[in-house]
C-alpha positions in Angstrom: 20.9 8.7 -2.4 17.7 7.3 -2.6 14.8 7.3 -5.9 11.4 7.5 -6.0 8.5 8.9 -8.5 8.0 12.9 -8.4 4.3 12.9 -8.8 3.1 9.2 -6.7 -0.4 10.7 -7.1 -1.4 8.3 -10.1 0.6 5.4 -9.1 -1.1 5.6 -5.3 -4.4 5.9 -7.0 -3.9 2.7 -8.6 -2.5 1.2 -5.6 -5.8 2.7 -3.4 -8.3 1.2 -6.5 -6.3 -2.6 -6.3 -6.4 -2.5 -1.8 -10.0 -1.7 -2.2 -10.7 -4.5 -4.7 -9.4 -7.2 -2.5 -11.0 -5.7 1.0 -14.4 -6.1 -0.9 -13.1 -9.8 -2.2 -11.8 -10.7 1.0 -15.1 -9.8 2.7 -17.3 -11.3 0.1 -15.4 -14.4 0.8 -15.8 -14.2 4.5 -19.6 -13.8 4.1 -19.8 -17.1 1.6 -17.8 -18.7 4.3 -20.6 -18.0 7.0 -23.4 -18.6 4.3 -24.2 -15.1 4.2 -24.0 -12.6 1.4 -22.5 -9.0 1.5 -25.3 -6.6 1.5 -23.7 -3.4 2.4 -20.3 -1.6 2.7 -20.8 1.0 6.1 -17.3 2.5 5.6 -13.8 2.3 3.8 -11.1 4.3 4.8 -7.8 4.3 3.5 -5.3 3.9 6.3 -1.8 4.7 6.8 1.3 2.4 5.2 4.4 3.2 7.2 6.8 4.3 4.5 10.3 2.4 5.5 14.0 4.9 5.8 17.4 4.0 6.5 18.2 4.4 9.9 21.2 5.0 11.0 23.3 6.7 8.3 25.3 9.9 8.4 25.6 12.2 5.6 29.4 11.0 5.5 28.2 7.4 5.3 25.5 8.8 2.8 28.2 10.4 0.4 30.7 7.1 0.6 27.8 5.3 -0.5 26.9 7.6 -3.6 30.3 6.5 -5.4 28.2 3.0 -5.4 27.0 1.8 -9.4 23.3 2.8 -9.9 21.5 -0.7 -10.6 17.6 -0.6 -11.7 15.8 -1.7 -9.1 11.8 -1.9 -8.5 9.5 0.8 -6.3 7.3 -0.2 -4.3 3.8 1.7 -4.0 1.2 0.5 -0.9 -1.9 0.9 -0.2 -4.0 -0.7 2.4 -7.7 0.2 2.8 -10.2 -0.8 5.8 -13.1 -2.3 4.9 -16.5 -2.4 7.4 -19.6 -4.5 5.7 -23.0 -5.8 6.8 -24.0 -9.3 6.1 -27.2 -11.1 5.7 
């Protein structure tokens, strides 16, 4: 049995909106490193975050394990963005 959100349109939005925000932080900081500034962002892209299964379960195994307690638990929604900047 496995969870997740219906709609992960809002939640990956928010996810998208925080990866940005540190690519730009993390490349701001490179450029004060070199004692250069960030002038320009020449391209972000989201990329692709490998989503994780269970591997190696048959539905037997599957329905065995659905007589298990439901605990809460915590989803996790990724994001990771790529960042290209100029510097001067």
């Amino acid at each position: 049995m496995r969870f997740g959100l219906s709609d992960q349109s809002t939640a990956q939005t928010a996810a998208l909106r925080q990866a940005t925000r540190e690519a730009l932080a993390r490349a701001t900081a490179m450029a004060d490193a070199i004692g250069k500034r960030l002038t320009r962002v020449v391209d972000i892209r989201a990329a692709d975050v490998a989503v994780p299964r269970p591997l190696g379960m048959e539905p037997l195994a599957m329905a065995r394990a659905a007589t298990t307690p439901v605990e809460t638990g915590e989803l996790t929604i990724q994001a990771r963005v790529i960042l290209r900047a100029e510097f001067e």
